[in-house]
C-alpha positions as CSV (number, residue, x, y, z in Angstrom):
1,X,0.0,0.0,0.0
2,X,1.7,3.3,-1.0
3,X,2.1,6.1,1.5
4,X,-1.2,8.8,1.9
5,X,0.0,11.5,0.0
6,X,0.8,15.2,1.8
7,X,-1.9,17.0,1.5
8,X,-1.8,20.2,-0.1
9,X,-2.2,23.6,1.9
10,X,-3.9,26.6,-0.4
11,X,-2.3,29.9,-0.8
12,X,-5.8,31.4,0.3
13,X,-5.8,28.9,3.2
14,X,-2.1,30.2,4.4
15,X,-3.8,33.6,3.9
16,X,-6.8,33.3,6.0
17,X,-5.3,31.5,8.8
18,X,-3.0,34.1,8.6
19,X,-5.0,37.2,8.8
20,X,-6.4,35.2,12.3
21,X,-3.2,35.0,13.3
22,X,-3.5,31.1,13.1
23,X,-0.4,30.8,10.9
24,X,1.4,28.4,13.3
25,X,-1.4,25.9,13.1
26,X,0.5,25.2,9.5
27,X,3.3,23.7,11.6
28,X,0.9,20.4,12.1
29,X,-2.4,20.7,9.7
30,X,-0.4,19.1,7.1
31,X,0.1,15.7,9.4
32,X,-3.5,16.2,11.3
33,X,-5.2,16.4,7.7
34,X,-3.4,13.0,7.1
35,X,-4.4,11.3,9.6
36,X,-8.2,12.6,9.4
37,X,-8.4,10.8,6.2
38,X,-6.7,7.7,7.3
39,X,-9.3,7.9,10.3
40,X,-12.6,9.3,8.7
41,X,-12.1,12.1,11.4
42,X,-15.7,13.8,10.8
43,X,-15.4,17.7,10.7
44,X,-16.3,18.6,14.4
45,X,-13.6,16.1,15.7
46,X,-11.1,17.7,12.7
47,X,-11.7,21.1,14.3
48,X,-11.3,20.5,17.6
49,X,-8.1,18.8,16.8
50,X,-6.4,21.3,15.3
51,X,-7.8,24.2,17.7
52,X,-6.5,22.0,20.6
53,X,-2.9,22.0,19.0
54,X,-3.1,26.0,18.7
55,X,-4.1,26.1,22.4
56,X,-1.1,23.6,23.8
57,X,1.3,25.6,21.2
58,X,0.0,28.9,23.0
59,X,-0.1,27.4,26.4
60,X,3.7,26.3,25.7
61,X,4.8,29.4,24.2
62,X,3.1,31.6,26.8
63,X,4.8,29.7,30.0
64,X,8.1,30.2,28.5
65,X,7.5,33.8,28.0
66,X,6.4,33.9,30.8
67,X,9.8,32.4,32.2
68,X,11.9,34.5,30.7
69,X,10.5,37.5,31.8
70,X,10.2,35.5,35.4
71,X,14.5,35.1,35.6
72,X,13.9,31.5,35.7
73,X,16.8,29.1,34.0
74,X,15.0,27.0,31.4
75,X,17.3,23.9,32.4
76,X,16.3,24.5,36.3
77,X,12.9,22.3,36.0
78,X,11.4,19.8,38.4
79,X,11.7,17.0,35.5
80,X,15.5,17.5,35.7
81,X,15.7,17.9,39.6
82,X,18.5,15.5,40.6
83,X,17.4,13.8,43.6
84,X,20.6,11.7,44.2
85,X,21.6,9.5,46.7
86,X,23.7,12.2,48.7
87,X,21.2,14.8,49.8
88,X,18.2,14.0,52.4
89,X,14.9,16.2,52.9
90,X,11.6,15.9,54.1
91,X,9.6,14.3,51.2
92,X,6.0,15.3,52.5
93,X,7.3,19.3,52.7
94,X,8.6,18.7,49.0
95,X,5.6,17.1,47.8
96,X,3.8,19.8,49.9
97,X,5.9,22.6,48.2
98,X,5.4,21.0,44.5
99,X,2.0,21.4,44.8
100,X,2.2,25.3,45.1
101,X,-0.5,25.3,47.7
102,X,1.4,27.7,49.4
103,X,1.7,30.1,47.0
104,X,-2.3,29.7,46.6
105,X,-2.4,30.0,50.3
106,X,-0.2,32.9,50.4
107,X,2.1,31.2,52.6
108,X,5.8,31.1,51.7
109,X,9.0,28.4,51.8
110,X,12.3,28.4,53.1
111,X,14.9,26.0,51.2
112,X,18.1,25.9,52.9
113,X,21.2,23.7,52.7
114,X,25.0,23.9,52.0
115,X,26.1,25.0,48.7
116,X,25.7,22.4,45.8
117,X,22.5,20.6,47.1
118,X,20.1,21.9,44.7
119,X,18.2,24.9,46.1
120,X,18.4,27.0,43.5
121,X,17.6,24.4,41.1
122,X,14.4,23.8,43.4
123,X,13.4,27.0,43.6
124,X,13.5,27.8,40.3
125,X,11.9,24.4,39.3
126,X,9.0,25.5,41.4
127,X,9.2,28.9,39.6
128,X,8.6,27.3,36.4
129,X,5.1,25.2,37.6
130,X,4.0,28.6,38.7
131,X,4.5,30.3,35.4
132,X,2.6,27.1,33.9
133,X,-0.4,28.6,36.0
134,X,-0.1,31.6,34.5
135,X,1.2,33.0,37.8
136,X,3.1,35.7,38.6
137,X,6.7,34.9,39.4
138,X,9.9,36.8,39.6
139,X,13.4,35.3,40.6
140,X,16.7,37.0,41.2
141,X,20.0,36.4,43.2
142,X,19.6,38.4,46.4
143,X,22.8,40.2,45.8
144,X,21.4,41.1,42.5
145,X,18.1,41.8,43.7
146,X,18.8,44.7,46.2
147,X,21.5,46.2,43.9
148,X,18.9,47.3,41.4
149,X,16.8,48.7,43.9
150,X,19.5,50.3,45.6
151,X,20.5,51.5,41.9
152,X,16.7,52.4,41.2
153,X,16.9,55.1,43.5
154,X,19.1,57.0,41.4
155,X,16.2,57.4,38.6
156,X,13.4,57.9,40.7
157,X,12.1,54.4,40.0
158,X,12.5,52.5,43.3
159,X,9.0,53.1,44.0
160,X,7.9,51.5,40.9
161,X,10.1,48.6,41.3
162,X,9.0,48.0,44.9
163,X,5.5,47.9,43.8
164,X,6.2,45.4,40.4
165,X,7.9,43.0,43.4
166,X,5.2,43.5,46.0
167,X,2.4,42.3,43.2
168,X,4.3,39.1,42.1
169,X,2.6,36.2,43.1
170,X,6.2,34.6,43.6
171,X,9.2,35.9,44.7
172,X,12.3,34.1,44.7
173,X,14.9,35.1,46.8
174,X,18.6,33.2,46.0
175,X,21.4,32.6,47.8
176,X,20.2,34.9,50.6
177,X,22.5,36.3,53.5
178,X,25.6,35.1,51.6
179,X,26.6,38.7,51.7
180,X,25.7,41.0,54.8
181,X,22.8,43.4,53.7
182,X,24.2,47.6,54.2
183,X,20.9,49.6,55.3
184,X,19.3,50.4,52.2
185,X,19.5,46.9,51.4
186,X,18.1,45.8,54.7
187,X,14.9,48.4,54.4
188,X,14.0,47.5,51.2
189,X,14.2,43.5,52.3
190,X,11.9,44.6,55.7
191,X,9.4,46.4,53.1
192,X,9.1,43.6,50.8
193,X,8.5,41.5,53.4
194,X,6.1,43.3,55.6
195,X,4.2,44.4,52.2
196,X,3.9,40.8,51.1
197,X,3.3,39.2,54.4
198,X,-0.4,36.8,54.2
199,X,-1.0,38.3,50.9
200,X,1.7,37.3,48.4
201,X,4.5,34.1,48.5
202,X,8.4,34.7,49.0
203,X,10.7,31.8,48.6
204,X,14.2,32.2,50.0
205,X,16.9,30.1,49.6
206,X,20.0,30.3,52.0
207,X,23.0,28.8,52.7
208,X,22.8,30.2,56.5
209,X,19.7,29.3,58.9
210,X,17.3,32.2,59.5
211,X,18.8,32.4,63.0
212,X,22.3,33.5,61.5
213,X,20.5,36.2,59.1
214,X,19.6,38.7,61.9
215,X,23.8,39.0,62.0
216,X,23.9,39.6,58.5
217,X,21.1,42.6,58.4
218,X,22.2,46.0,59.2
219,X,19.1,46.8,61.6
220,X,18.2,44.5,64.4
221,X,14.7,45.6,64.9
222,X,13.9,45.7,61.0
223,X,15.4,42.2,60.6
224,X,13.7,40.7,63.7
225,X,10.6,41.9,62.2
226,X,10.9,40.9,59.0
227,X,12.3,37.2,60.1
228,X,9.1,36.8,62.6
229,X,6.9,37.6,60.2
230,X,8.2,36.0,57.7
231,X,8.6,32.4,59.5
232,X,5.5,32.6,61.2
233,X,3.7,31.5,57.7
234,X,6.8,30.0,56.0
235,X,7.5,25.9,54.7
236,X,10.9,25.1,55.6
237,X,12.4,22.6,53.4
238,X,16.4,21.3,54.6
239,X,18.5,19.8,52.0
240,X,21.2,18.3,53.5
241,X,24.2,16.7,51.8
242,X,26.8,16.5,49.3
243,X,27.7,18.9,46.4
244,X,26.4,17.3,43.2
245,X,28.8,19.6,41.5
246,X,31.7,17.0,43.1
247,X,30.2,14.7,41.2
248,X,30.3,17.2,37.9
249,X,34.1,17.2,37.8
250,X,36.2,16.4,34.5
251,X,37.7,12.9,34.7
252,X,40.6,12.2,32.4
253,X,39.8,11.1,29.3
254,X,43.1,9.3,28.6
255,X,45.9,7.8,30.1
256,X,49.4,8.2,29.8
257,X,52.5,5.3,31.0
258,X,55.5,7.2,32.3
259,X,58.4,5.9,31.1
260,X,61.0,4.8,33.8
């Protein structure tokens, strides 16, 4: 039995779809046009089909947009989470945490752990089902984080940016208190905090318990504030462990016999 032959798309048909601003349904008609004649696909099923193709291809498209704009690594996703034999955590806070019921309870998460155990990578992963919701995320390295504000001051925008952070629906926090926090730094943390407390989730990740971040904050009272409030509604998940990142170093590829 030869092969169905390709079916041929129209000029007018590439036209129309294109003034709906449907063009990228070309990327699969041809193939979905096969296989409704191999099937008898009536018409109804045949355009339901192709529409649900457009709306995954949109639903894909607009969560990686939606990444991007977040700060999110594409490679950082839970299907690539390496849960090797070296690290330990609580499963039920993880599987509590994947859910994102805290973010929808407005609650928020702690990840801590020495370096290399995959917080980041965690965060981020979690980052990435929230953008699938078509939630509100934004993800930066702390350092990074309160250097723009700090910088945003000198244009008049720190207000705006304050506000654009205190309406995310996520905020991730990296590699928190790895550097001590000078004044502005530590105000702008207590605002974010205090502004998001019951009504928006931050995740932090940090290399240093909560305990040790009061010494790293420039005002006692501000940081005591901000660290009560803040763990009085938080998850806290502990990754303990190795460095996968040991297990990331080049081994030789060849070998070579000295001679005596």
């Amino acid at each position: 039995m030869s092969p169905t032959p390709a079916p041929t798309i129209t000029a007018e048909l590439r036209q129309v779809l294109g003034r709906l601003k449907l063009g990228r349904m070309l990327d699969t008609l041809p193939e979905r046009l096969v296989l409704a004649k191999q099937t008898n696909l009536g018409h109804a099923a045949f355009l339901e089909l192709v529409l649900a193709d457009e709306i995954d291809r949109r639903d894909r498209t607009g969560t990686a947009r939606r990444a991007r704009a977040a700060g999110l690594d594409p490679a950082m996703t839970i299907h690539t989470w390496d849960d090797h034999d070296n690290i330990t955590y609580d499963r039920d806070t993880f599987a509590e945490l994947v859910t994102l019921a805290f973010v929808e309870a407005s609650h928020s998460a702690l990840i801590l752990g020495p370096v290399g155990v995959g917080k980041t990578h965690l965060a981020h992963a979690l980052g990435h089902i929230a953008c699938r919701r078509r939630m509100r995320v934004h993800a930066d390295r702390s350092d990074r984080l309160f250097k723009r504000l700090k910088a945003a001051r000198l244009d008049n925008s720190h207000t705006h940016e304050i506000r654009r952070l205190i309406a995310t629906d996520l905020l991730i926090i990296d590699d928190f208190a790895l550097h001590a926090l000078d004044a502005t730094a530590t105000g702008d943390f207590y605002e974010l905090i205090v502004e998001r407390h019951t009504r928006a989730s931050t995740l932090i990740t940090s290399n240093r318990e909560p305990i040790e971040w009061l010494g790293q904050l420039a005002d006692p009272l501000l940081a005591q504030s901000a660290l009560d409030r803040l763990q009085s509604s938080a998850y806290e998940l502990v990754i303990e462990g190795e460095s996968y990142r040991r297990r990331q170093k080049p081994t030789l590829t060849t070998t070579t016999t000295t001679q005596p």
